[in-house]
Structure formats: C-alpha cells, structure tokens
C-alpha positions, 0 to 999 in steps of 0.5 A: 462704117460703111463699105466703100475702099477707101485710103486712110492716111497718117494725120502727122505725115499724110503717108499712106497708113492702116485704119485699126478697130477695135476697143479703141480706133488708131492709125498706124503709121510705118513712119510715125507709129500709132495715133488715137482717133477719139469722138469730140462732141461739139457744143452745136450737137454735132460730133467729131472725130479727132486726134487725141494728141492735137484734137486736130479733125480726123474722119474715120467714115469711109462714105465722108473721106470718099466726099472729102476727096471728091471736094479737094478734086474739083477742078472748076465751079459745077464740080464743086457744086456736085462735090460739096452736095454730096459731101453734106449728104454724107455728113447728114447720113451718119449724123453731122446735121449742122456740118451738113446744114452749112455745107447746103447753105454754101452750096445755094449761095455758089448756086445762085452766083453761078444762075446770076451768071447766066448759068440757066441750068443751075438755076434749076438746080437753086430751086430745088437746093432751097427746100433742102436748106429749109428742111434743115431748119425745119428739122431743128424747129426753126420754121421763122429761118426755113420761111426767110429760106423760102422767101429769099428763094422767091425774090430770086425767082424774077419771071420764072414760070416754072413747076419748081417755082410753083413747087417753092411757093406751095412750100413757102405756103406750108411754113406759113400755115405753120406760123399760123400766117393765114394770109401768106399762106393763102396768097402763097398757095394762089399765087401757086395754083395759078402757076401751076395750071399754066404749067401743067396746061402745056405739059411741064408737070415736074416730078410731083404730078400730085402738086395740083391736088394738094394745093386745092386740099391745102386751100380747102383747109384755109378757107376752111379756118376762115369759114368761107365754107362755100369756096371749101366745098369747091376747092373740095371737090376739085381736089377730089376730081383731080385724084380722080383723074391721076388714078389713070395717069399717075403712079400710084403709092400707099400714101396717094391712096390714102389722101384719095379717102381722105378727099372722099370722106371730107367731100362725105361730111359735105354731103352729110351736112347737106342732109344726103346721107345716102350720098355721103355712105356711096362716097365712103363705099366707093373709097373702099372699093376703090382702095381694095383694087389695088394690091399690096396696099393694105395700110391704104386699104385699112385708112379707108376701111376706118374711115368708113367705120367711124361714119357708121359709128357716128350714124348709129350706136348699133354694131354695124354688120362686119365690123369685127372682122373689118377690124382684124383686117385694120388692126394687123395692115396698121400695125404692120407699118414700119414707122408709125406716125401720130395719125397711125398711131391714134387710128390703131387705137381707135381701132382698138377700141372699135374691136374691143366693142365687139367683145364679150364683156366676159372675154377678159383676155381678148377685151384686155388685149383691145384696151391695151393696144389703145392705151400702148399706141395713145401714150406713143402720141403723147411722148411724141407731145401732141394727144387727144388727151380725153381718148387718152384718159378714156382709154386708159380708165377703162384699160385701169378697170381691168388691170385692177381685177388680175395685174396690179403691177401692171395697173401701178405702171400705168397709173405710174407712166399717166402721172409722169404726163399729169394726168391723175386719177381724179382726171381719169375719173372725169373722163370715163364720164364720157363715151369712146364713140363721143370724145372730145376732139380737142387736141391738146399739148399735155403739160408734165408734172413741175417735178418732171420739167427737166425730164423729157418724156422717155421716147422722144427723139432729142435734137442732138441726140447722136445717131448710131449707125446700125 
C-alpha cells in the first residue's frame, strides 16, 4: 500500500478504528471488535477486497480511501470531474482495470453534459478524456469499442478547429489501421493533416509537437500497402524534413531520436531503389552522426548504429571495417533498456548474430554466447505471440549446432521450449537451409501444438492476471 495518512474506519459503526497487517488484515474497532478484510476476485478479472462476515466492499489501499473521500466531498459538478478522475487512476494504479475503465466512462458522459451546457473548458477536457476511455479498451483487446470511442468523440466535435480534435482523429486514425480499415484510416489522418497545418500555422501546437510528423509517417505507410509509391515518397520526405526541423525546436527524447533514423533509413531505401547508393550510405551516415551528438541517448544511438549495419550487410557479404566493435556498443546500450519491446528484442538479436559472425568458428565460448543472446531474445517475441518465425528456427539450429557438442541438457530445454510453440526438429532442418543475413521477412503468428491449446505460453501477461504491487 501506499504511504499516504489516511483514516480507516469501522465497517459496522463508521468510528474511527485501527487498520492490522499482517498474516491476515482486520479492522479493530474499540466498540465492535474485530473484523476480517479478505481479497474477492470478480468474475470481471478485477479484485476486491471485502468483509468476510457480510462481503460487503472494504478498501484497505490508502491512495483509493484518499479518491473515495475526495468523491464523497465534492460539493458541485467540476469537483466531481476532478474527483471521479482521480478515483479511476487510483483503481488503475493497483490493478481494478474494469472499476477503472467505468469510472472513466462515467467521467466522459458528465463531461460532455457539462460542454453541451456551454462549459467550453470542459470540452477541452472531453477531448483529452476520450483516448483515456479508449486506451482502456485497447488494453483489453477491444479495438471495435476503442474505435466506436473515437468515433463518437468526433461527432461531438461540431466546427471545432483545434490541435486536440486533430490529435482524436490521428488516433481514430491508428484504430483504423488496426482493423485493417484502409480507407478510414487515410481519410482519418487527411482530415488530420489539414488540421493540424491550420493549427500549427498560428501557433496552437498542443502539447505533441510531433503530431505533424507522424501523421506524414502514418500516411507514407498507407499509401505504401496501397502502392502509390510516388505519394510514399512525399509523404516520405516531408516527415523527414519535419524532424529536421524540430531538432532545433522540440524537446528531444531517446524515442524522437530513434524515429528520426527511422525516417532516414526509408528515405535511404528510397534512394537505394533509385540507384544512388551513394546517397543512400550519406543518409545512414548522417543518422549516426546525428544521433552520436546528443548524450545520453545510447539506445537511439545504438537503432541507428544497427540500422546502418544491416544496409551494409545487404550491399556485401563482406565484414565491414568496425563491425565487431559497433556491435559491443549496440549490443550492452539495447540490453540496458528497461522494458524490451519486440522491436528491441528482435534487433538485440540481430545484433547478436551480427557479432557472432566476427567470431572464430573455434571461440566456442564467445560464439556460443552470440547464439544464445539471439535464441533468448527471439523466443521473448515469440511468447509475446508475434515472430519472424524463419530468424527464429535459423538462430536456434545454429545455437542446437553447438549445444550439441558440450551441454546436452541445455540442447534437450531448447528442443524442449521450440516444441512447446510447434516447431520440430524437421522444421529446423529446413531452416538452416537458408542464411541469417537473408531470411525470410514474413512475419508470422506461431501456432502451439493442439496438446498445448489451453496452456498459454509461459511469460505472457494474461488479461486478469492480478497486479502485485512491489
């Protein structure tokens, strides 16, 4: 629990009374002794805590009493707002989702009564509330209600012209691709860019000064799927020009950093498609420097550094000068991430192999090293459910290879963990038939075996598995 004061009460009385910890949670009261707080899991996936006596609801986390209090305190309408926002933070931060998700529902509708009241600064505030109460159903899978969320957002809109409204149909935008909704989604992201020049152009930015340039990214990657590559390409460019633009002017993060060599390397391909290679090396060049500038970024650093590398490998089969030492700074700066996502993931792995290239082919040791830092991070992603499932069954043949020659337990785990996501050893077998530096980029959905239906893979996270505060 948290360390905020706070007053517990009597659940039979109301009275003022002691809160006791321990192997078991009371409240004593002087008047009516001792009561029991016992955890009641809900058939929702959320918890509870209540009486044992009467099951009736009994809060013990100091930070939701404190939201409780506050609610039960509010005298008129925007104190209630205030209240009830906070209250659904609260449940949020120790793990009531769904108590949370319908507290932030009921705080839109009182929003929205409010700004069709004539409340203006409320409807600023509905704007922003909308993707909190969509992140929600997001979070539980449910991109049809988080798009029906956005949706009825924008019909309350009327002629607003605002950066938020922009910012609502850029998301409405996102959930679009996310259904696979094309059309919506470019329409969405049009209606956006229009809106958001007009804003920026006299000086309402919000507090994302970035929008800009996603949306020309986001728009570059539609047009894209839809093969009009000559509107990707200026679409393209202008993102890029943009993060140009808001090095000088923008506050600059680890995660700007790395979309700028992002935005460098598909303007890259570009060129390399157009036959200049040379233009294409500068651009990756220029990245790195770029990127080296700035201190006390060294995962950006370490993106750029990677990205530069793989369009070497694919120019030549030859080791390019440096390319061990520019792994052992990518490797340790990736590694040092607090939270990996599938991207860091699969790029530690490729770094991994990378290195493991520059090795001896006698430097067991060092070579094994390589192979399993690739197979460890690759078997991440694929608890995560989404692979590159040929990197993967490549990687771990050749990490099988030597396994075999000194630590057969460790080889049996492997072979082990590769069958619990069906993949066998005949699988593996056509795999290494291909090269690390030239896999197939599909990207596929590993199934289980039938015999492992109902066991979920060990590591993911499962949608009402409780949150233990640390």
């Amino acid at each position: 629990m948290s360390g905020e004061e706070v007053e517990f009460t009597c659940p039979k009385c109301g009275k003022v009374a002691e809160l006791r910890s321990g192997y078991e949670t009371s409240v004593i009261c002087s008047d009516c002794g001792e009561t029991k707080i016992i955890m009641n899991f809900l058939s929702n996936g959320d918890i509870e805590t209540v009486t044992s006596d009467t099951g009736e609801y009994y809060e013990l986390e100091p930070s939701v009493r404190s939201a409780l209090k506050a609610v039960g305190e509010a005298t008129d309408d925007l104190a209630k707002v205030d209240a009830l926002s906070l209250l659904s933070d609260r449940y949020s931060e120790t793990g009531r989702e769904i108590k949370a998700e319908d507290l932030a529902k009921e705080v839109l509708s009182l929003m929205l009564r409010l700004a069709n009241d004539g409340d203006e600064r409320m409807r600023a505030r509905y704007f922003n509330q909308v993707p909190i109460c969509a992140a929600f159903a997001i979070a539980r899978g449910d991109n049809k209600e988080a798009m029906d969320i956005y949706s009825n957002g924008l019909d309350q809109v009327g002629d607003s012209r605002t950066v938020e409204v922009a910012s609502m149909k850029v998301n409405y935008g996102f959930i679009c691709m996310m259904r696979k909704d094309l059309i919506n989604s470019e329409k969405a992201f049009k209606e956006a860019l229009e809106l958001t020049k007009e804003c920026f152009a006299r000086g309402d930015v919000g507090d994302d000064p970035y929008l800009l340039a996603t949306i020309y990214d986001s728009l570059r990657l539609i047009v894209s799927k839809n093969n009009r590559m000559q509107e990707a390409e200026e679409y393209m460019s202008s993102a890029l020009e943009e993060r140009r633009r808001l090095l000088k002017t923008a506050p600059i993060t680890s995660a700007r950093l790395i979309e700028l060599a992002d935005s460098m390397g598909f303007v890259a391909e570009s060129e390399e498609r157009k036959n200049h290679p040379e233009e294409a090396s500068a651009l990756m060049d220029e990245a790195v420097n770029i990127i080296k500038g700035y201190e006390g970024h060294k995962d950006a650093y370490a993106y750029a550094l990677l990205n530069r590398a793989k369009y070497r490998q694919t120019k030549s089969p030859e080791i390019p000068e440096g390319f061990l030492e520019e792994m052992n700074v990518i490797i340790p700066a990736l590694d040092a991430v607090a939270i990996k996502d599938k991207r860091t993931c699969e790029n530690l792995a490729q770094a991994y192999m990378f290195r493991s290239m520059t090795r001896d082919p006698n430097d067991y040791d060092d070579l094994l090293d390589d192979l399993k830092g690739a197979y460890d991070n690759l078997y991440t992603v694929a608890q995560m459910g989404d692979v590159n499932e040929m990197f993967l069954m490549s990687v771990a043949h050749s990490y099988l290879v030597l396994l075999n020659m000194k630590d057969h337990d460790r080889a049996k785990e492997v072979r082990e963990e590769l069958m619990e996501l069906g993949i066998s050893q005949s699988d593996l077998d056509r795999a290494s038939r291909g090269t690390i530096g030239n896999v197939n980029s599909k990207k596929t959905k590993i199934d289980m075996l039938s015999s492992q239906a109902a066991k979920p893979i060990p590591g993911r996270r499962l949608r009402r598995q409780i949150k233990h505060k640390e």
